[in-house]
C-alpha positions in Angstrom: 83.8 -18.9 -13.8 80.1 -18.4 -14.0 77.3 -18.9 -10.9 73.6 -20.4 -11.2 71.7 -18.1 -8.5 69.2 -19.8 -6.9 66.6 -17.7 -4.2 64.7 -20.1 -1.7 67.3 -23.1 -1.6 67.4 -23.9 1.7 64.1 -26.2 0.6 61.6 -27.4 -1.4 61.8 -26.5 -5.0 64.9 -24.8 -4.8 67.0 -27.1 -2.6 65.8 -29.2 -5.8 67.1 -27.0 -7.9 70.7 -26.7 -6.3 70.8 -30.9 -6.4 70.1 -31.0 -9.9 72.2 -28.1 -11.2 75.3 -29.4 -9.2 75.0 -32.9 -10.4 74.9 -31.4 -13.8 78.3 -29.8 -12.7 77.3 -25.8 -12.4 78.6 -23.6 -9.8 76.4 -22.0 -7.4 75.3 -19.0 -5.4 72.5 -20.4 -2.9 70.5 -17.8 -1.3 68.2 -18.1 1.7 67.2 -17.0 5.5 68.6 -20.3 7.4 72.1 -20.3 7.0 73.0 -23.7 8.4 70.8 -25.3 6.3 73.0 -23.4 3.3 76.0 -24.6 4.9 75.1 -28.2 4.7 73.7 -27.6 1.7 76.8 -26.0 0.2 79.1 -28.8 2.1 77.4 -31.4 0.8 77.2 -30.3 -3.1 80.6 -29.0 -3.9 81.9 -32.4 -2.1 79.8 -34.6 -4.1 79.9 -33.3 -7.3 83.3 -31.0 -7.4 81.4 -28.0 -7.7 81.9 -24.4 -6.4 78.9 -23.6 -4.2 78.5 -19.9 -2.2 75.7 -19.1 0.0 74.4 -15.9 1.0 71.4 -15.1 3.6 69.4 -12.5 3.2 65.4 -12.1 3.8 64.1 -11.4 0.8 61.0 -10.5 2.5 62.2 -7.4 3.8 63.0 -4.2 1.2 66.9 -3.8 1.2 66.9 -8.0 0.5 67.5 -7.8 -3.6 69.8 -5.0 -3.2 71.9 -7.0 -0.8 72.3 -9.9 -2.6 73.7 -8.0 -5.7 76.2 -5.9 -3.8 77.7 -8.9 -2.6 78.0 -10.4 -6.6 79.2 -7.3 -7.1 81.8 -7.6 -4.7 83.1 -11.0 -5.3 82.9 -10.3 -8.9 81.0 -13.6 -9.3 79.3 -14.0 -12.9 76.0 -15.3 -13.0 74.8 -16.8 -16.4 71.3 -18.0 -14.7 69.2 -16.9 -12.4 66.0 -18.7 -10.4 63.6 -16.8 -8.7 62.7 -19.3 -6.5 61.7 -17.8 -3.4 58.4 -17.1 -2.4 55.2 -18.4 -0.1 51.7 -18.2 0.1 48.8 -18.5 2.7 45.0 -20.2 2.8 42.3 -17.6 4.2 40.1 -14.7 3.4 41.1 -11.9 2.8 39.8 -9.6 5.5 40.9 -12.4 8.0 44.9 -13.0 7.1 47.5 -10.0 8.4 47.7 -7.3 6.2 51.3 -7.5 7.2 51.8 -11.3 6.4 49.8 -10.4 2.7 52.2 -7.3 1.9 54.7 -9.5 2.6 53.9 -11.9 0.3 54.1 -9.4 -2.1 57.1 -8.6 -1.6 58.7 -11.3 -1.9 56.6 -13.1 -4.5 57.0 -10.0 -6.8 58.9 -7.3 -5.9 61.9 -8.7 -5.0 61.8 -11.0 -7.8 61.5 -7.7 -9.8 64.3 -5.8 -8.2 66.7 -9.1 -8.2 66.1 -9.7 -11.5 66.3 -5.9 -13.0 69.9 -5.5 -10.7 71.7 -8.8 -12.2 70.7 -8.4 -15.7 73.7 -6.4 -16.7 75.5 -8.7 -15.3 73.6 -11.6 -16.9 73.9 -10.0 -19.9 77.8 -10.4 -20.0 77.7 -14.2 -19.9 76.7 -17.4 -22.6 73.9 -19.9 -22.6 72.0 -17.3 -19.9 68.4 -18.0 -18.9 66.1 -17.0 -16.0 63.4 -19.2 -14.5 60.4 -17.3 -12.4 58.6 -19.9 -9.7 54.9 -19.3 -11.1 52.5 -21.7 -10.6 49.0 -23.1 -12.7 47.4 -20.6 -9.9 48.6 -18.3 -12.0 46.5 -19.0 -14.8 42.6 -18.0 -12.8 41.7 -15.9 -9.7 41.7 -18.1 -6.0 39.4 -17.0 -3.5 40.6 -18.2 -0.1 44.0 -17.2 -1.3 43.3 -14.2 -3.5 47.1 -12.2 -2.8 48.4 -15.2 -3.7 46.8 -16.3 -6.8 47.1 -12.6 -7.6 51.2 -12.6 -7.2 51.5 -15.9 -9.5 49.6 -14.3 -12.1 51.6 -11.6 -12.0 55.0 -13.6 -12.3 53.7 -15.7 -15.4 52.9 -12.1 -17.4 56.0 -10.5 -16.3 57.9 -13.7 -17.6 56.1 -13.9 -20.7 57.2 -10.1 -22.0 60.6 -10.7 -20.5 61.1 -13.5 -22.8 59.5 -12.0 -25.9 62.3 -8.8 -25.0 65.6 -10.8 -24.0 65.0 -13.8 -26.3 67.3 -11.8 -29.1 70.2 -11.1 -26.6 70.8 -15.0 -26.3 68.7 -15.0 -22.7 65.9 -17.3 -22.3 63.6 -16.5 -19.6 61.0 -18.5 -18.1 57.6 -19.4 -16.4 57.4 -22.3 -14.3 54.7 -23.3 -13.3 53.8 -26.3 -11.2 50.6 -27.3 -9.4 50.2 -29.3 -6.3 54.0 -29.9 -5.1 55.3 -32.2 -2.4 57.2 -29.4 -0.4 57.5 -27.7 2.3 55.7 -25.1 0.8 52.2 -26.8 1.7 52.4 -26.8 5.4 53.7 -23.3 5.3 50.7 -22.2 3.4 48.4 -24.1 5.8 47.2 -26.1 2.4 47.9 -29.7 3.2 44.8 -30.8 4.2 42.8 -28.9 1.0 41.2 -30.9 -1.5 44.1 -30.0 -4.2 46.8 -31.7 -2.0 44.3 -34.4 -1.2 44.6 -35.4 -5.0 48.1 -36.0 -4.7 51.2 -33.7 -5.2 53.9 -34.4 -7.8 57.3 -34.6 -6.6 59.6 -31.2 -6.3 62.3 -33.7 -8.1 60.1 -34.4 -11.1 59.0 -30.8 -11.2 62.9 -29.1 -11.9 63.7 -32.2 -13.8 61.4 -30.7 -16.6 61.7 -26.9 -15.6 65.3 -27.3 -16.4 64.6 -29.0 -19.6 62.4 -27.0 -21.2 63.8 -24.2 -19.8 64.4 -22.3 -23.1 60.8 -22.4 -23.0 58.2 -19.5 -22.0 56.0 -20.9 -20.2 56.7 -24.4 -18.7 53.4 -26.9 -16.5 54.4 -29.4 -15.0 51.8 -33.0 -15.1 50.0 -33.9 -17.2 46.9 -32.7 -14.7 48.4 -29.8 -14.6 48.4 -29.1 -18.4 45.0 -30.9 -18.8 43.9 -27.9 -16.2 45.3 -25.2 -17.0 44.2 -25.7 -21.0 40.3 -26.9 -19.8 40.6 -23.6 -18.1 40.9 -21.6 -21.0 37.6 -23.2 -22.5 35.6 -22.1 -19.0 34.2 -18.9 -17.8 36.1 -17.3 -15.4 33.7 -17.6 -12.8 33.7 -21.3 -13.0 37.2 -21.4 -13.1 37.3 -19.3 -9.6 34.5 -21.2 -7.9 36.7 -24.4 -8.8 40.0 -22.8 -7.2 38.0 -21.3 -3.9 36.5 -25.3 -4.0 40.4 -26.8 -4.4 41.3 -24.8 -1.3 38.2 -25.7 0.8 
């Protein structure tokens, strides 16, 4: 029996993720920090869809987080054919004004765990058919963002790590993917303190819409999401960098 592992599902995106994967009929290992809100979660998908759904909490904020997670795989002997690092958040402000601690944080969730989950499960990933990973970028990832510079910074980071990853697993039957997604109706946006900035302003596609076509196209390296979004990111590529900052510090203003 193999496992879709999704990080962050209590919400958002990745409580997306887990709806759309059960309907489809996989089995799932739903990982997050609120456990009742797994619970339900769980309850509520392996009844509607006759689908095997475990949860696990861990805070992968904190160091040991990855490493826990795989040692209780490892124990159950659960197989996991997929893999979406999912988990992550990100916070509006200067630089010298947010916590260092909040920032280092971010980076430790937003890329290091996603690095250490992702380097401890591939053997086990490697065992199983029709495998893929999908990394939670976003089109920040794609230009620098003053006002939310660690962020911006993480996402970029997540989008090139993705990109080699799939040029190197591609031949072992794994796809591996970038998602990347612009303004998103989630609970991401309040948590970032972002709701009120001109991007969200201009309207947010729906965290439905966006895994409907991550999912997809997820044998794909790179995946945007709207058409905005693609229009963007591609505009961007024809810009000078500084222009494409000053627009980002502008979105977040």
């Amino acid at each position: 029996m193999n496992y879709i592992l999704i990080t962050g599902a209590s919400a958002g995106i990745g409580e997306v993720f887990a709806r759309q994967l059960a309907e489809q009929g996989n089995n799932l290992i739903l990982t997050a920090r609120r456990k009742e809100k797994l619970e339900a979660l769980a309850t509520e998908l392996s009844s509607l869809h006759n689908v095997k759904v475990e949860i696990l909490t861990a805070d992968l904020a904190t160091p040991n987080g990855a490493k826990e997670i795989e040692q209780q795989i490892t124990k159950s002997s659960w197989k996991v054919n997929g893999l979406i690092n999912n988990a992550g958040f990100g916070d509006r402000g200067s630089f010298t004004e947010l916590s260092l601690d909040r920032q280092l944080q971010m980076i430790q969730l937003n890329v290091t765990t996603l690095i250490e989950l992702t380097h401890r499960l591939l053997p086990n990933i490697q065992k199983t058919d029709k495998a893929f990973i999908i990394n939670v970028a976003s089109t920040a990832a794609f230009q620098a963002g003053p006002n939310m510079a660690i962020y911006y910074a993480t996402k970029a980071f997540v989008l090139s790590f993705s990109e080699a990853l799939h040029e190197e697993l591609k031949g072992k039957g794994i796809y591996v993917s970038a998602l990347c997604p612009g303004a998103t109706a989630s609970e991401f946006a309040s948590e970032a303190n972002m709701t009120d900035t001109k991007l969200f302003k201009a309207g947010a596609m729906t965290a439905e819409a966006v895994v409907k076509k991550s999912l997809r196209k997820k044998h794909k390296a790179i995946v945007i999401t709207g058409g905005k979004n693609i229009f963007g990111v591609w505009s961007g590529k024809l810009s000078p960098r500084s222009v494409n900052r000053k627009l980002a510090g502008w979105l977040q203003a």
